[in-house]
Each structure stands twice: as structure tokens, then as C-alpha cells.
N, CA, C and O of each residue as an XYZ file, in Angstrom:
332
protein
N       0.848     -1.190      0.000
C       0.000      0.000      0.000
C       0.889      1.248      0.000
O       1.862      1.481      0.716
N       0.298      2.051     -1.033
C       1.432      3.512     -0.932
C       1.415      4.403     -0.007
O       1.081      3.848      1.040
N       1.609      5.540      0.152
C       1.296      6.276      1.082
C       0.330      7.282      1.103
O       0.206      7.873      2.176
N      -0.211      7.537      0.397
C      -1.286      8.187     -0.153
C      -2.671      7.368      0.035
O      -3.756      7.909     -0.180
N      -2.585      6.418      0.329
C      -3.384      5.280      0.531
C      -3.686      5.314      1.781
O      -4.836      5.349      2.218
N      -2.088      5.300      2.807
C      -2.512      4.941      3.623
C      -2.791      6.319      4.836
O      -3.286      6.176      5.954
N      -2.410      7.357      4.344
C      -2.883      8.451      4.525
C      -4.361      8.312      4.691
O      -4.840      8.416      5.820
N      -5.129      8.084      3.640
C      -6.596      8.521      2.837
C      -7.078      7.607      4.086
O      -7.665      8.177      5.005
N      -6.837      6.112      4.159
C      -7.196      5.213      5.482
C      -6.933      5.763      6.626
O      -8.058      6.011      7.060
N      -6.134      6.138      7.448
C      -5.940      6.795      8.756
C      -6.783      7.680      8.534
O      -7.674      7.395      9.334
N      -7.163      8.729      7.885
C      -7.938     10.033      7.883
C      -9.479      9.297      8.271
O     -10.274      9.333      9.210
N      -9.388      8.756      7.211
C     -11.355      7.797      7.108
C     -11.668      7.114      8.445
O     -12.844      6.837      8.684
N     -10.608      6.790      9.430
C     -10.382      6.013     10.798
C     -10.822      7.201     11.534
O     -11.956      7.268     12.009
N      -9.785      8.330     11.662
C      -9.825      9.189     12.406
C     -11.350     10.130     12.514
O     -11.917     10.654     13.474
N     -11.686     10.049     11.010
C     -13.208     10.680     10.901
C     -14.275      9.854     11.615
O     -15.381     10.355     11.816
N     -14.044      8.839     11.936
C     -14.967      7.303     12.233
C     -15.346      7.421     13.581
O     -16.407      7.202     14.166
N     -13.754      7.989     14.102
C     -14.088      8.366     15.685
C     -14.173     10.188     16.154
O     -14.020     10.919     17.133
N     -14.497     10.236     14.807
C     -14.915     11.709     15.270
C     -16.647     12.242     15.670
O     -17.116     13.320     16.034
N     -17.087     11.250     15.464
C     -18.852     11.370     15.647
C     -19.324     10.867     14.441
O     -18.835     10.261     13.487
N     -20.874     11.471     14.893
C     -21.996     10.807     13.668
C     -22.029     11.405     12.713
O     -22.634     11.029     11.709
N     -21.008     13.103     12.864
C     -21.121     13.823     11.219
C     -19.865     14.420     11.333
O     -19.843     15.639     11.506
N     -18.720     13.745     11.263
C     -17.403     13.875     11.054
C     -16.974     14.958      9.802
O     -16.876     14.523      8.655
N     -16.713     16.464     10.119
C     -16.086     17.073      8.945
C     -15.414     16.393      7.952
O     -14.613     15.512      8.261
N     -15.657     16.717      6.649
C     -14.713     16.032      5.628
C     -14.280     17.243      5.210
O     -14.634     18.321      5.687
N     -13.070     16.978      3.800
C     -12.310     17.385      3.888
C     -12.210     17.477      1.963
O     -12.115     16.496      1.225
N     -12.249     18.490      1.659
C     -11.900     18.933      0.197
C     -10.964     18.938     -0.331
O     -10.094     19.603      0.233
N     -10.518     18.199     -1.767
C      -9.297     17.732     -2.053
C      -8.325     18.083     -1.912
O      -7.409     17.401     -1.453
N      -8.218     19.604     -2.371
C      -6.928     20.313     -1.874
C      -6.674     20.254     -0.502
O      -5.471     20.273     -0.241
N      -7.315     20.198      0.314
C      -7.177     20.997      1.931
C      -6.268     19.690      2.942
O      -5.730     19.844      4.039
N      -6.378     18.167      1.912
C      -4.748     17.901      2.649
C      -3.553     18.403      2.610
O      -2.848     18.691      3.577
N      -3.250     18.542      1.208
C      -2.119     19.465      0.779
C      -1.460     20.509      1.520
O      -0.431     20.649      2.182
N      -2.686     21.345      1.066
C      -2.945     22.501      1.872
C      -2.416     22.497      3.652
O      -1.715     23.289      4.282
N      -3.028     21.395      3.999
C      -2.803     21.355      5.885
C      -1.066     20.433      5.653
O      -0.429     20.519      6.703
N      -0.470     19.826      4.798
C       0.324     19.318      4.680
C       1.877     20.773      4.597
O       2.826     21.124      5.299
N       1.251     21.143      3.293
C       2.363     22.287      3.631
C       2.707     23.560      4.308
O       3.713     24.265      4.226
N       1.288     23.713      5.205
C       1.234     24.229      6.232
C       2.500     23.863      7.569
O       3.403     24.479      8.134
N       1.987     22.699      7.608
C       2.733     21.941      9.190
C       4.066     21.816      8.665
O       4.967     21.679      9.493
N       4.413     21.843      7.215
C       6.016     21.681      7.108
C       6.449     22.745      6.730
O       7.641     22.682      6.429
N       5.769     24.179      6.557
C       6.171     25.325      7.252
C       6.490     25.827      8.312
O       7.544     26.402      8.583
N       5.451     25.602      9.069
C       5.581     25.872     10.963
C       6.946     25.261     11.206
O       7.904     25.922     11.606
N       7.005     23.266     10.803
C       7.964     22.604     11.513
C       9.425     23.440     10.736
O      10.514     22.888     10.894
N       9.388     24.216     10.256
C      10.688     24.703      9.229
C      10.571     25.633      9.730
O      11.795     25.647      9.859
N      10.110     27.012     10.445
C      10.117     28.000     10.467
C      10.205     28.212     12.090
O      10.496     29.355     12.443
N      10.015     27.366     12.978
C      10.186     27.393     14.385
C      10.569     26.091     14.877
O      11.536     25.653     14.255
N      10.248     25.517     15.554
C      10.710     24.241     15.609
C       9.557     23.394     15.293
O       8.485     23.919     14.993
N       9.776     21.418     15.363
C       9.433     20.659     14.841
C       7.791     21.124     15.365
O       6.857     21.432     14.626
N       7.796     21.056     16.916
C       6.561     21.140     17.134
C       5.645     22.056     17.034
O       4.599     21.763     17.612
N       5.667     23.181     16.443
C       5.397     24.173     16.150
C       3.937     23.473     14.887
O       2.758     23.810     14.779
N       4.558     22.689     14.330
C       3.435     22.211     13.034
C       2.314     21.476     13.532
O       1.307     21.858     12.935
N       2.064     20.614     14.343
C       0.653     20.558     14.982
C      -0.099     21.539     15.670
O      -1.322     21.524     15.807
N       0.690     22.395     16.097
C      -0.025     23.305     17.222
C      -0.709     24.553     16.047
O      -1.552     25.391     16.368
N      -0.234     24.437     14.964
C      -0.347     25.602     14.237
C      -1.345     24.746     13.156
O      -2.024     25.389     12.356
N      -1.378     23.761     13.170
C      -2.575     23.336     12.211
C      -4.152     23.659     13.316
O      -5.207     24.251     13.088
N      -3.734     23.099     14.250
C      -4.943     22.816     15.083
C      -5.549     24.548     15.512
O      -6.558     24.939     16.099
N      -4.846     24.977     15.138
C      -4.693     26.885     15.596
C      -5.799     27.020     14.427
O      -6.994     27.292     14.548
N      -4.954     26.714     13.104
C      -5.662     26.968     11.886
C      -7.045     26.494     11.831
O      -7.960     27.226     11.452
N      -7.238     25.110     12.255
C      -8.731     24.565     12.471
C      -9.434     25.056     13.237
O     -10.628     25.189     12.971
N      -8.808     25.551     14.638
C     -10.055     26.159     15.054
C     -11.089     27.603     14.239
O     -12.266     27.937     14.108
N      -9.715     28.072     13.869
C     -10.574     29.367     13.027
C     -10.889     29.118     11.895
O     -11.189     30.010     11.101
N     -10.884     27.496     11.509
C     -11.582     27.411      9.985
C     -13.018     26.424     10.252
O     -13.775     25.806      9.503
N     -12.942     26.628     11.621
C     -14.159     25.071     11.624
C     -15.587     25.201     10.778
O     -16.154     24.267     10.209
N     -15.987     26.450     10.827
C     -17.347     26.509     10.139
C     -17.357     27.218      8.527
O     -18.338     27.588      7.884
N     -15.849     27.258      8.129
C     -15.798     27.717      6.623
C     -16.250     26.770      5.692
O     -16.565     25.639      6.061
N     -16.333     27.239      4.140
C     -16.930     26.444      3.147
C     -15.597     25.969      2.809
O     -14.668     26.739      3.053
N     -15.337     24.826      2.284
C     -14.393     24.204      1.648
C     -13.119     24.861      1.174
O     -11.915     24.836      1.430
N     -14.219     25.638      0.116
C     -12.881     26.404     -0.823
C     -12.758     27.265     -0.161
O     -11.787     27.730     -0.758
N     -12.941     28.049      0.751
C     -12.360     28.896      1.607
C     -11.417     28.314      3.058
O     -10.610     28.858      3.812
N     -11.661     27.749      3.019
C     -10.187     26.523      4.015
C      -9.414     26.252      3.476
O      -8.408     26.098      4.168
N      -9.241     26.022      2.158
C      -7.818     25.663      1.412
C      -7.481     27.148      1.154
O      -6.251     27.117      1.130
N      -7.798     28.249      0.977
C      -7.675     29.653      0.311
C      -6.829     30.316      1.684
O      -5.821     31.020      1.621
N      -7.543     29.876      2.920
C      -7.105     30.298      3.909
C      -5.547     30.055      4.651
O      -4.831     30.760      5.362
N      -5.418     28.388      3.967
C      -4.595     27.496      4.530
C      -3.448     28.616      3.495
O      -2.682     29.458      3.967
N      -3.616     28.336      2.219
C      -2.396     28.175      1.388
C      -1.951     29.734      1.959
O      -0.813     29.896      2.401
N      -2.981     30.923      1.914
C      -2.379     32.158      2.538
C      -1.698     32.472      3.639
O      -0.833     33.344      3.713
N      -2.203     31.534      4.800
C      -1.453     31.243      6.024
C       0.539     31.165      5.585
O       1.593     31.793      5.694
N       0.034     30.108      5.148
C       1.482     29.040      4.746
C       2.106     30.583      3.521
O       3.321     30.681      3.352
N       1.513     31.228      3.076
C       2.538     32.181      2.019
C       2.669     33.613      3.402
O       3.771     34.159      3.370
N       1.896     34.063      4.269
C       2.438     34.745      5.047
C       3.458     34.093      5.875
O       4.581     34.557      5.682
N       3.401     33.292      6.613
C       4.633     33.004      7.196
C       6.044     32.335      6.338
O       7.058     32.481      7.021
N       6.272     31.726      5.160
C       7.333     32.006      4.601
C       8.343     33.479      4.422
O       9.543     33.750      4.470
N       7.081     34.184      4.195
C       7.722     35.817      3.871
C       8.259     36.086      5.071
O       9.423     36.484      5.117
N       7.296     35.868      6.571
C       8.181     36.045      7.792
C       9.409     35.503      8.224
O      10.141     36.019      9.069
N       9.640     34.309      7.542
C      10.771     33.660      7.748
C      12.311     34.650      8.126
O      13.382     34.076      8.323
């Protein structure tokens, strides 16, 4: 199994035990939360990239799709520039 696979499985697990109406998640917006956290972990230290996704989720919990990936990727292009 590749990793993209087994990504897509852990996520579908993790949604399973998230309740009876588990947020999903719009194609881009792994990516998106992917090169987020390997910004943070690059730009402060390692742990910096969970704490800063989960930062990001809270203030995206009730957005529409395409505005969570719009949000994410802008996140992730302001803090490079801060670098």
C-alpha cells in the first residue's frame, strides 16, 4: 500500500471516531494542511506544526471548503515571507 493510501485510510479512521457527522475534507485541503505543518515545523521548531494546524482549524471550523484551502495556502505564504 502507498502512502497516499494509507494516509486517505488513517484520515477515514480518524473521521470514524470523530462522531456521527465527522467534517470532511476537500481535495486540496490535505495538501494545503500538509504544507502548512512543514512550514511551521521549518520556520520554528518541529513542534510548532501541529499546534499551528490545530490553531488553523479552530478558526476554519465553520468555513466552506474552498475557503479553508484559500485560507490554509495564505497562512502558509504569510509566514514564509516572515521567515
Amino acid at each position: 500500500m502507498d502512502q497516499a493510501n494509507q494516509l486517505e485510510e488513517f484520515l477515514e479512521r480518524v473521521r470514524s471516531l470523530l462522531g456521527p457527522n465527522p467534517p470532511a475534507l476537500a481535495e486540496g485541503e490535505v495538501e494545503a494542511i500538509l504544507e502548512l505543518a512543514r512550514v511551521a515545523a521549518h520556520s520554528s521548531e518541529r513542534r510548532a506544526a501541529p499546534v499551528t494546524t490545530y490553531l488553523a482549524g479552530l478558526v476554519l471550523g465553520g468555513a466552506a471548503p474552498e475557503a479553508r484551502e484559500a485560507f490554509l495556502d495564505d497562512l502558509v505564504v504569510k509566514l514564509e515571507v516572515a521567515r
